[in-house]
C-alpha positions in Angstrom: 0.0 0.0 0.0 1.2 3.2 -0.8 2.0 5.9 1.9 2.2 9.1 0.1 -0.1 11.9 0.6 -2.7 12.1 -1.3 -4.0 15.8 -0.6 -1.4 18.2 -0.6 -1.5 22.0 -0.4 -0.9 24.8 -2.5 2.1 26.2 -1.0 4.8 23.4 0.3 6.1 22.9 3.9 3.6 21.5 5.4 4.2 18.1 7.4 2.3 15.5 9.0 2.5 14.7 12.2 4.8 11.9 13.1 1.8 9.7 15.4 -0.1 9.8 11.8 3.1 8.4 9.5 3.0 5.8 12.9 -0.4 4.6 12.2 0.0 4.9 8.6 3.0 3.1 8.3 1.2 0.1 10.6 -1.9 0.0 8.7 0.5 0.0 5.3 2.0 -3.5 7.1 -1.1 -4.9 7.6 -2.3 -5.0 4.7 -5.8 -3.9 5.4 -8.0 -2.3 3.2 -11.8 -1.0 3.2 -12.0 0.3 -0.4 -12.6 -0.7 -3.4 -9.9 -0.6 -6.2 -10.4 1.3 -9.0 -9.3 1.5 -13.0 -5.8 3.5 -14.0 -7.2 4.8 -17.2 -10.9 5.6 -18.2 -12.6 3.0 -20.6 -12.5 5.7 -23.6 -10.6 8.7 -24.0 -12.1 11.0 -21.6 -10.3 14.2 -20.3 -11.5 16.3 -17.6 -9.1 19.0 -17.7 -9.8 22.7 -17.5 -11.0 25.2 -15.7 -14.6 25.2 -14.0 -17.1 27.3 -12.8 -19.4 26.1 -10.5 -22.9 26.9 -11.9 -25.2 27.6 -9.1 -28.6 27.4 -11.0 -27.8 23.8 -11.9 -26.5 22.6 -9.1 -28.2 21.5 -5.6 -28.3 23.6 -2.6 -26.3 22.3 0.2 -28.0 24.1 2.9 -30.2 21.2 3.3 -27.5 19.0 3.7 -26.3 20.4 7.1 -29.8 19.8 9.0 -29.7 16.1 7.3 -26.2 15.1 8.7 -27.3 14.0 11.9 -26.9 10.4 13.6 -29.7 8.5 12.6 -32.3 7.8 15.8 -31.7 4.6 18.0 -27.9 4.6 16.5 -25.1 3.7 18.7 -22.8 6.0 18.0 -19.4 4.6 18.6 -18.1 7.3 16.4 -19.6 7.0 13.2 -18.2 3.6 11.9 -18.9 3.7 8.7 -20.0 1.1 6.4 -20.7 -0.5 2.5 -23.9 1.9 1.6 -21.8 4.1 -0.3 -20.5 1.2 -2.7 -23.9 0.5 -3.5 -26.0 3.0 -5.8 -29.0 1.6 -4.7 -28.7 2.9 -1.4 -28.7 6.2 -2.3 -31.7 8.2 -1.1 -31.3 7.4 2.6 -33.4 9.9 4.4 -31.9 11.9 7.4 -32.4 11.6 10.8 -32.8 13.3 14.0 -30.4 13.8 17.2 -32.3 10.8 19.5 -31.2 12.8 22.5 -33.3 15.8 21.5 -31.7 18.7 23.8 -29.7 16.5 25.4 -29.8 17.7 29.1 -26.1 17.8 30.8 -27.8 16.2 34.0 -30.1 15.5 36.3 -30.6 15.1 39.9 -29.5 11.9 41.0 -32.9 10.3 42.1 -35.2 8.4 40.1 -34.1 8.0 37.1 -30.4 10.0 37.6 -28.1 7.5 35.9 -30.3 7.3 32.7 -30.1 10.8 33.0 -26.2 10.9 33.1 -26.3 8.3 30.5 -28.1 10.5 28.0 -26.1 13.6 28.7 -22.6 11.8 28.2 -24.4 10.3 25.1 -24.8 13.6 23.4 -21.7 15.0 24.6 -20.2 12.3 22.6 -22.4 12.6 19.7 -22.5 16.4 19.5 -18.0 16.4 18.4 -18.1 13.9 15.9 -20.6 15.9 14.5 -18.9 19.1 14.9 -16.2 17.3 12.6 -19.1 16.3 10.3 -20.3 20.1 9.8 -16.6 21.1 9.1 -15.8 18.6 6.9 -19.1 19.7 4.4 -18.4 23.4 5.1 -14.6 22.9 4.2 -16.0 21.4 0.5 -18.3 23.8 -0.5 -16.3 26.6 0.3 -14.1 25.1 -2.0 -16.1 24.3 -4.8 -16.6 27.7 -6.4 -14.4 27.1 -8.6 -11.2 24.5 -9.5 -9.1 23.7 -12.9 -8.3 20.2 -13.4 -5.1 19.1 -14.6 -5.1 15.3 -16.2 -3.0 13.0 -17.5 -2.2 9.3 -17.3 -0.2 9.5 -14.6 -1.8 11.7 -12.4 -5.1 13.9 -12.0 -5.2 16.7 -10.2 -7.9 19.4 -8.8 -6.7 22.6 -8.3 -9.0 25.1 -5.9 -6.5 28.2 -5.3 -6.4 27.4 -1.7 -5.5 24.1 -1.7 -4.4 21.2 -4.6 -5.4 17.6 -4.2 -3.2 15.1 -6.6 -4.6 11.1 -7.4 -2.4 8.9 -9.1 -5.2 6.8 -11.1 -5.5 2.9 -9.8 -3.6 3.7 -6.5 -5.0 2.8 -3.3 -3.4 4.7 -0.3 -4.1 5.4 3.7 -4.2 9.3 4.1 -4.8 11.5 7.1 -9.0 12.3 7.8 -10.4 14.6 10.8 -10.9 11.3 12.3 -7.2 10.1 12.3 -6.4 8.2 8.7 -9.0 6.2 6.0 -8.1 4.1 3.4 -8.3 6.0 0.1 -8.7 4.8 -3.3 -8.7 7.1 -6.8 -9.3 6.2 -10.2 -11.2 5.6 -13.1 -14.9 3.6 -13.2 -15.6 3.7 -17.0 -15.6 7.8 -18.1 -16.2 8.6 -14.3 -12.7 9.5 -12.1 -13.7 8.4 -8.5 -12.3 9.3 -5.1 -13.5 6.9 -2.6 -12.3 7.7 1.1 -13.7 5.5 4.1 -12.1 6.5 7.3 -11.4 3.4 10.4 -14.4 5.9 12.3 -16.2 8.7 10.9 -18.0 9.5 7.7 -16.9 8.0 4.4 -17.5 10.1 1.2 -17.4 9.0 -2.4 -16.5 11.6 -5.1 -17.4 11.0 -8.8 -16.1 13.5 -11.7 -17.3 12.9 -15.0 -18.7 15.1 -18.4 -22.0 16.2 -19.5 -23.5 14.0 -22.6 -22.5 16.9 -24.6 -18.6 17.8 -23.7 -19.8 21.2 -22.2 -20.2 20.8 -18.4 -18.2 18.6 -15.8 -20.4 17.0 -13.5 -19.6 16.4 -9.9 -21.4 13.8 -7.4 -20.7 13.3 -3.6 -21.8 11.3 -1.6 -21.2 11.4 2.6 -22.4 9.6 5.4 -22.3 5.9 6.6 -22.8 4.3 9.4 -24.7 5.8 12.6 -25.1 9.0 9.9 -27.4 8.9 6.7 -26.4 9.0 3.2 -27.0 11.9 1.7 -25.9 13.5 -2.0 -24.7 16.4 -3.6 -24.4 17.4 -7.5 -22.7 20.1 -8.8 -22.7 21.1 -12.2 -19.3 23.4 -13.3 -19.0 25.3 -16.9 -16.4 26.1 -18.5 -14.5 29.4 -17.9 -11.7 32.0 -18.9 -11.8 33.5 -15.9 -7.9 33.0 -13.4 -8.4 30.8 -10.7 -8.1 33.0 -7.6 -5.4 32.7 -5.1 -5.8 32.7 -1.4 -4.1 31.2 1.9 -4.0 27.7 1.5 -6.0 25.4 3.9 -6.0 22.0 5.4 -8.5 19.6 4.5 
């Protein structure tokens, strides 16, 4: 298994801490894996690159999205495991759930009923950070997503957002660092769609498809996040194609 960074930003410098090349490096040696593999080269000759413009009017509203990323009712949370719903298109219109612990009281007097109280309140405590991480992770994507140029080739594709650059080598599986610690990644081709398929060890896993519109004009972008003790819920975007310079600005971390 490979150990190189997948995402990388912008500017250079940047290292990872040494606990995550630690788990990396052990999860490289066992040989583990929770993704799928993918193709190194699209079945025809499909090229992606350019620049893109996000297209509002065609695209969905993630707004929704935020309220729908909560851990589904009854779930044990245990962190967000996540599991095989995203490999399977039929699972796709999951609906969303509510927070079971509603306001999730911080306590209760210890009488009649105390320790389920206390039970509840560290429940949500527990619930309410992976969450947090949740939000972030969507927020950090769509303030991205205005606008990115593509950059392809057989050897490597990569998507460039101003503030950050993420590079795929097509085919290659690798173990990258997430918000929750590291996830197995894979990136590649699946007929004339590139994918970038990401399942963390806890968390939410998120599948990313790029492809072109029918007609050559528009790319196309589906995600997909969730998993789990959190619903699956989708995204499309649809970019067109531009003149206009990418803008610069302070690189982030995903």
């Amino acid at each position: 298994m490979n150990l190189r960074s997948i995402e990388r930003n912008a500017v250079s410098g940047s290292r990872t801490p040494a606990w995550i090349g630690l788990v990396l490096a052990g999860l490289a040696l066992s040989g583990c894996s929770s993704v799928r593999g993918l193709d190194p080269a699209p079945s025809s000759g499909v090229d992606l690159s350019g620049s893109w413009m996000l297209n509002h009017a065609a695209s969905d509203d993630p707004k929704p999205l935020f309220d729908k990323l909560r851990p589904k009712p009854g779930s044990n949370r245990r962190w967000g495991m996540p599991d095989d719903t995203l490999d399977d298109p039929s699972q796709s219109n999951v609906p969303g759930g509510n927070n079971p612990n509603g306001g999730g009281s911080r306590g209760g007097r210890r009488g009649g009923g105390g320790d389920q109280q206390l039970a509840n309140s560290m429940s949500y405590r527990n619930d309410t950070y992976p969450r947090l991480q949740v939000i972030k992770m969507l927020k950090a994507d769509v303030a991205r997503a205005e606008q990115l140029t593509i950059k392809q080739s057989p050897e490597r594709v990569s998507l460039d957002y101003g503030s950050s650059v993420r590079s795929f080598t097509p085919g290659e599986k690798s173990v990258v660092g997430a918000d929750w610690g590291v996830a197995d990644q894979s990136a590649g081709w699946s007929g004339k769609e590139f994918l970038i398929q990401t399942k963390p060890q806890t968390g939410i896993a998120t599948v990313e498809r790029f492809s072109l519109s029918d007609d050559g004009k528009h790319l196309m972008q589906q995600l997909r996040m969730g998993g789990g003790d959190y619903p699956v819920v989708e995204l499309k975007r649809v970019y067109d194609h531009t003149d206009k310079p990418l803008p610069r600005t302070v690189p982030t971390n995903d």
